[in-house]
C-alpha distance (Angstrom), angle and dihedral (degrees) to the residues before:
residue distance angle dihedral
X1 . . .
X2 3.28 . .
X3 3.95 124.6 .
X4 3.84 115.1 -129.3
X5 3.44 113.5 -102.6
X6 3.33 99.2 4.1
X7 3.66 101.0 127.6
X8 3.58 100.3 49.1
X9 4.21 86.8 50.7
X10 3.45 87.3 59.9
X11 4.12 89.4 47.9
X12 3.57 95.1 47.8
X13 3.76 87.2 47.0
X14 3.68 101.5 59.4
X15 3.73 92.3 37.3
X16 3.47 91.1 58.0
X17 3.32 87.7 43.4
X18 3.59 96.6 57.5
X19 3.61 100.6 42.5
X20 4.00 86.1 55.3
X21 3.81 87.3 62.8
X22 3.65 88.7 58.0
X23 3.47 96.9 43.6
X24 4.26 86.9 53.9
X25 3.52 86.6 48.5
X26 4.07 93.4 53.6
X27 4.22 86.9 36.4
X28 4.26 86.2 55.1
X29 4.12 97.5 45.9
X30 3.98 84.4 47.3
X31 3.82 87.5 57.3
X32 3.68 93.7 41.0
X33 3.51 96.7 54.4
X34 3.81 100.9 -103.2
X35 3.63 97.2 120.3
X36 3.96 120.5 58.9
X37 4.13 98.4 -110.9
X38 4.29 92.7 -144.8
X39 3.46 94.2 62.4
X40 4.24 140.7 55.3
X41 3.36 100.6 -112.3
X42 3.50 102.5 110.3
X43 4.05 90.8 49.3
X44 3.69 85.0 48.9
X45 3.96 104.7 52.8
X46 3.79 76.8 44.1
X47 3.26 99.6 56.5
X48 3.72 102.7 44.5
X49 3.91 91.5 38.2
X50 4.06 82.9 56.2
X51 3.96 97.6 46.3
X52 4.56 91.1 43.2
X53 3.68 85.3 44.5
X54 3.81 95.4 53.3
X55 4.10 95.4 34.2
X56 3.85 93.7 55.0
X57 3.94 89.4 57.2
X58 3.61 97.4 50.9
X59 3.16 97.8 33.0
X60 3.97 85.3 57.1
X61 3.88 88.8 37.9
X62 3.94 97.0 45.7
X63 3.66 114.8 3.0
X64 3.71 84.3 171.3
X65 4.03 93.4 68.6
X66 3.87 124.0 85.2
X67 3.60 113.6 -133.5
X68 3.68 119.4 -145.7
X69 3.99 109.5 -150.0
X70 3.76 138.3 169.3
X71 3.88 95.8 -131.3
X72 3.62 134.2 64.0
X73 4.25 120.6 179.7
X74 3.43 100.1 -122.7
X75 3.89 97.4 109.3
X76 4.18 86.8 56.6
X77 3.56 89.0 50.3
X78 3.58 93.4 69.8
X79 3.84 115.3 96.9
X80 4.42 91.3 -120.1
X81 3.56 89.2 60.7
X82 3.97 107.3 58.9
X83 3.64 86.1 101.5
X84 3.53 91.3 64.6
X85 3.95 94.8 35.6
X86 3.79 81.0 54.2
X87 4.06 97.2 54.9
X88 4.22 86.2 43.5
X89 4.08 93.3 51.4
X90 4.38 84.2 47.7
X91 3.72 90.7 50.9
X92 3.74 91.0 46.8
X93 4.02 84.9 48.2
X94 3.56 94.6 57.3
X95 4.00 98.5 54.1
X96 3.98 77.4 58.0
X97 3.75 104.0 -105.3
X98 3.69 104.2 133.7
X99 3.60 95.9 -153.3
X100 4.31 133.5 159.6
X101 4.18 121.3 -138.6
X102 3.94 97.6 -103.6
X103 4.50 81.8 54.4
X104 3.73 93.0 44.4
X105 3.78 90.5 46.0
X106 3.83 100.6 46.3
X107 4.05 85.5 48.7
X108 3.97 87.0 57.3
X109 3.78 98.5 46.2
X110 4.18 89.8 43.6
X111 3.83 73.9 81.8
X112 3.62 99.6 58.0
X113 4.36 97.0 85.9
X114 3.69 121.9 122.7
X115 3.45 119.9 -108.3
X116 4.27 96.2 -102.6
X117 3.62 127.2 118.7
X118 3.55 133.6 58.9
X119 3.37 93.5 -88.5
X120 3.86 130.9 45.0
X121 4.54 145.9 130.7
X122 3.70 115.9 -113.5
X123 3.56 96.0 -155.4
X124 4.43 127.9 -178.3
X125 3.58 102.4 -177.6
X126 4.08 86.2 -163.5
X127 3.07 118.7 23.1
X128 4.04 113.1 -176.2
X129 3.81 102.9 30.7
X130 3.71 100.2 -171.2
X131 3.82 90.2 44.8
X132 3.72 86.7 56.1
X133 3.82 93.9 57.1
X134 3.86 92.3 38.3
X135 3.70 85.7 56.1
X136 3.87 86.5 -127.4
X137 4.18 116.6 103.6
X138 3.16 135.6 -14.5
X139 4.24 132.2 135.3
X140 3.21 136.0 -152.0
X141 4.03 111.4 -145.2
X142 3.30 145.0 -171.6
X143 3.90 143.7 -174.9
X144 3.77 150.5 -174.6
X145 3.84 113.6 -139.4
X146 3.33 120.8 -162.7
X147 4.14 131.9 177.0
X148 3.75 85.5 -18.8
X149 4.34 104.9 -50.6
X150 3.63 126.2 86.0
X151 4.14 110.5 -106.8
X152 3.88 98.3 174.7
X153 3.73 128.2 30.1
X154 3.88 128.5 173.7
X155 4.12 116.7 -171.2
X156 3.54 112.9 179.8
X157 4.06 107.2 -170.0
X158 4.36 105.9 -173.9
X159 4.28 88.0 -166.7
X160 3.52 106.8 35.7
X161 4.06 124.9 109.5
X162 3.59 120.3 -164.4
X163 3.79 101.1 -178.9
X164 3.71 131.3 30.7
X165 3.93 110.8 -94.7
X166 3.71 96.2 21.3
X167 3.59 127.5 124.0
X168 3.58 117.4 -104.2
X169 3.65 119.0 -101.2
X170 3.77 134.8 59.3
X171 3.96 141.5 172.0
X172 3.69 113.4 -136.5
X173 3.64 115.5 -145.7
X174 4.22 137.8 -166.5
X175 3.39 155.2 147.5
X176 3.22 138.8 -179.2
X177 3.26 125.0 -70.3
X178 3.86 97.6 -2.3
X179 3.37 97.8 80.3
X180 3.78 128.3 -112.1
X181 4.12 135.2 -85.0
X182 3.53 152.1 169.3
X183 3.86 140.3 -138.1
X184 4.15 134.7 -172.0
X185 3.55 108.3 -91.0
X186 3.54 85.7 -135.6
X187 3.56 89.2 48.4
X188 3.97 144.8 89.2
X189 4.26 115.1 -111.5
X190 3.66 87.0 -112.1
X191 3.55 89.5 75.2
X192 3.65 90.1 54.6
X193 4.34 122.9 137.2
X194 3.73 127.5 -151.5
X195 3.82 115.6 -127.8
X196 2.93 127.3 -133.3
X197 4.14 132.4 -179.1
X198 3.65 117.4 -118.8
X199 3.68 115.5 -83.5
X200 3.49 89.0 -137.4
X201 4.37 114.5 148.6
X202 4.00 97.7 176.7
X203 3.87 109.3 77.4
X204 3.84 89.9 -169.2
X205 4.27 90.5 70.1
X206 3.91 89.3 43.2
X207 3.79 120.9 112.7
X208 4.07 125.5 -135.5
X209 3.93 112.6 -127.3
X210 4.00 102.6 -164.2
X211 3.71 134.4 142.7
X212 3.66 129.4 -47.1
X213 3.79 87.4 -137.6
X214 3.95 125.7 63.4
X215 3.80 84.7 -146.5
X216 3.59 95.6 65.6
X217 3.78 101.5 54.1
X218 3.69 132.8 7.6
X219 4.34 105.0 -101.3
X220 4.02 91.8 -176.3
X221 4.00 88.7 64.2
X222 3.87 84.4 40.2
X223 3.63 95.5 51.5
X224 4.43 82.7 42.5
X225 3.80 83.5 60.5
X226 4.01 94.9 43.0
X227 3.69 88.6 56.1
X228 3.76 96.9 43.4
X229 4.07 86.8 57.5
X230 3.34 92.7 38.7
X231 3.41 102.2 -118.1
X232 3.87 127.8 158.6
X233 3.98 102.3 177.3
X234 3.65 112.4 120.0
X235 3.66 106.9 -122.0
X236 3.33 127.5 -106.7
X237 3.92 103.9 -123.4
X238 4.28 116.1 -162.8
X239 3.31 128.8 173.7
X240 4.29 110.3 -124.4
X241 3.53 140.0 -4.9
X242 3.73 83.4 -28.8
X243 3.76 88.0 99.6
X244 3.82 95.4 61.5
X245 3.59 89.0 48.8
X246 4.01 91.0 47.1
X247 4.50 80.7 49.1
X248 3.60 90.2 54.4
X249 3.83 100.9 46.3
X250 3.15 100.6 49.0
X251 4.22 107.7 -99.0
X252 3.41 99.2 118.3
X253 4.27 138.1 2.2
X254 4.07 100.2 -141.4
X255 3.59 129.9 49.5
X256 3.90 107.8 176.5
X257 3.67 127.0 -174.0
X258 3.74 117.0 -174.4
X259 3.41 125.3 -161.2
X260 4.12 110.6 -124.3
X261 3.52 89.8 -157.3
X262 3.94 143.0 40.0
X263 3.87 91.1 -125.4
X264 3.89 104.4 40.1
X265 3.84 114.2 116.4
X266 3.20 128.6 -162.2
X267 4.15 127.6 -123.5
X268 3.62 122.8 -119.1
X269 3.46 89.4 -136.9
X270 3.88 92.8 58.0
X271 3.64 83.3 59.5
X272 3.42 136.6 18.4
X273 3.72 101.9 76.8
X274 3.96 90.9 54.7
X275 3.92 87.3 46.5
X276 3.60 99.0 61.9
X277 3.80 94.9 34.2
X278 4.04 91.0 60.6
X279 3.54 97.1 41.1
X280 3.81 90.2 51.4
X281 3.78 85.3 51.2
X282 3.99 88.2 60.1
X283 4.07 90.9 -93.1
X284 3.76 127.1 128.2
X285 3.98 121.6 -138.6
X286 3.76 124.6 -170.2
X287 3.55 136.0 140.2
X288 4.12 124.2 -82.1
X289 4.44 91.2 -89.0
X290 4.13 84.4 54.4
X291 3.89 93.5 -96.1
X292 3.59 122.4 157.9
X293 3.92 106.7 -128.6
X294 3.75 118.3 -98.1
X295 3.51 124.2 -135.8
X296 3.38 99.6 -171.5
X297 3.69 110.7 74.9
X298 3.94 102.6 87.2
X299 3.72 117.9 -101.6
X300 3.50 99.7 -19.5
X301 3.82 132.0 49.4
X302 3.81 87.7 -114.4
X303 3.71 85.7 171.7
X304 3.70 104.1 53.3
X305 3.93 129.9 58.4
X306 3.64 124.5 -152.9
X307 3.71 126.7 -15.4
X308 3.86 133.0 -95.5
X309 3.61 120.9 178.1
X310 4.27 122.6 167.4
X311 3.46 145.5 151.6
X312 3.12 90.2 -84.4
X313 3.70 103.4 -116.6
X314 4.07 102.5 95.2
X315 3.85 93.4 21.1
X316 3.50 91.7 127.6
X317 3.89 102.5 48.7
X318 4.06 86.5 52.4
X319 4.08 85.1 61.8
X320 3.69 100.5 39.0
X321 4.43 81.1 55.4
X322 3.69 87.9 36.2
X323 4.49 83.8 58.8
């Protein structure tokens, strides 16, 4: 008998997988000079390399399913920017996909559906932009919506280490209701390790995951909340879906995101794959008034503000000092 959704785990998988190859490859040339450092080039080969990669496997896999995507290919359209066009179609060349512009295009815009249907991807091909160029974190992640809740999600993060002695880099896997894992980049599935949150019951030895940049969430309301619980950790700040993955393994119990402004909505694509893969790690995620995310609202989750995810165990003190 087949297991729901397993097929299109094992899509979103090796698409994710692939397009983190690419996004190594782009991370390396920055290093090595390739890539002028003052300007976004290297993000942006990056990014588009990430979102045709990704396309052109579902698109294969399900042509059927919308995918919902933060890029378009209008901008390498335009006649000034065959140069960069040029360096994105190379990049795609060496992962082995022998591919022309007008192929490589058409897999970018496959991404460009609205979020309708009872079915559809949320996909960010990179998530965590300045991590990216810092050559710190960033992820790349994927998910399978369906009737409003994530069922699949895929995270592949290039930098992150979940265990001393490890090698950095691991895709995070889950869907619902079976649980949620993660395996070495570098590594065969075999080697694969559940997650699992942290079974931690006292909020006050708990320590905040939250954005690397004060621009992205409020850290004064944060450090409000920190003080309410009585918690004296520093927190452990990460650019990208990193921080769900960090949630779901284990490295920290709170990931807050708080909105800076009234009218700020989130993405889906900013969220849905780290939703599922804490909750199937025995986490909760809502939003800061205790909300469970909604899926359902477009693009955006025009319902929801602000992000809370946990271990579950204190969940509902963070809110009530979130109010």
């Amino acid at each position: 008998m087949t297991v729901p959704y397993e097929t299109e785990l094992s899509t979103a998988r090796e698409a994710v997988r692939e397009a983190t190859r690419l996004c190594r490859q782009v991370g390396r040339a920055l290093r090595d000079g390739a890539f002028e450092k003052s300007d976004r080039s290297p993000v942006t080969v990056a990014d588009f390399g990430s979102q045709a990669l990704i396309c052109r496997r579902l698109a294969e896999a399900y042509p059927d399913d919308p995918v919902v995507a933060e890029e378009d290919s209008a901008a390498l359209r335009e006649p000034a920017r065959r140069p960069l066009l040029d360096r994105l179609l190379a990049e795609v060349a060496r992962t082995g996909i022998d591919a022309g512009a007008g192929e490589v295009l058409s897999w970018i815009d496959h991404g460009g559906a609205e979020a309708r249907g009872r079915r559809f991807w949320a996909l960010d091909p990179i998530d965590g932009t300045k991590g990216f160029l810092r050559g710190d974190q960033y992820a790349i992640a994927l998910a399978l919506i369906v009737d409003g809740r994530p069922v699949v999600a895929a995270l592949g993060c290039p930098n992150l280490v979940l265990a001393d002695g490890q090698a950095p880099g691991v895709v995070a896997l889950a869907r619902r209701g079976d649980g949620a894992r993660a395996e070495p980049l570098d590594g065969a599935g075999d080697r694969a390790r559940p997650l699992a949150v942290s079974p931690l019951a006292d909020p006050a030895q708990a320590r905040f995951c939250e954005p690397f940049e004060s621009a992205h969430s409020a850290h004064d309301r944060a450090a409000a909340v920190a003080a309410a619980l009585g918690i004296a950790r520093a927190p452990l700040r990460l650019d990208s879906q990193a921080k769900y993955v960090a949630v779901a393994a284990g490295l920290a119990e709170i990931y807050l995101r708080i909105p800076r402004g009234e009218r700020y909505e989130e993405k889906i694509w900013d969220h849905a794959a780290g939703t599922l893969l804490v909750e199937e790690a025995g986490g909760r995620v809502t939003d800061i008034t205790g909300r469970p995310l909604e899926f359902t609202h477009g693009r955006t989750l025009a319902a929801n503000a602000g992000i809370v995810a946990s271990n579950g165990r204190f969940h509902d003190r963070i809110v009530a000092a979130l109010g």
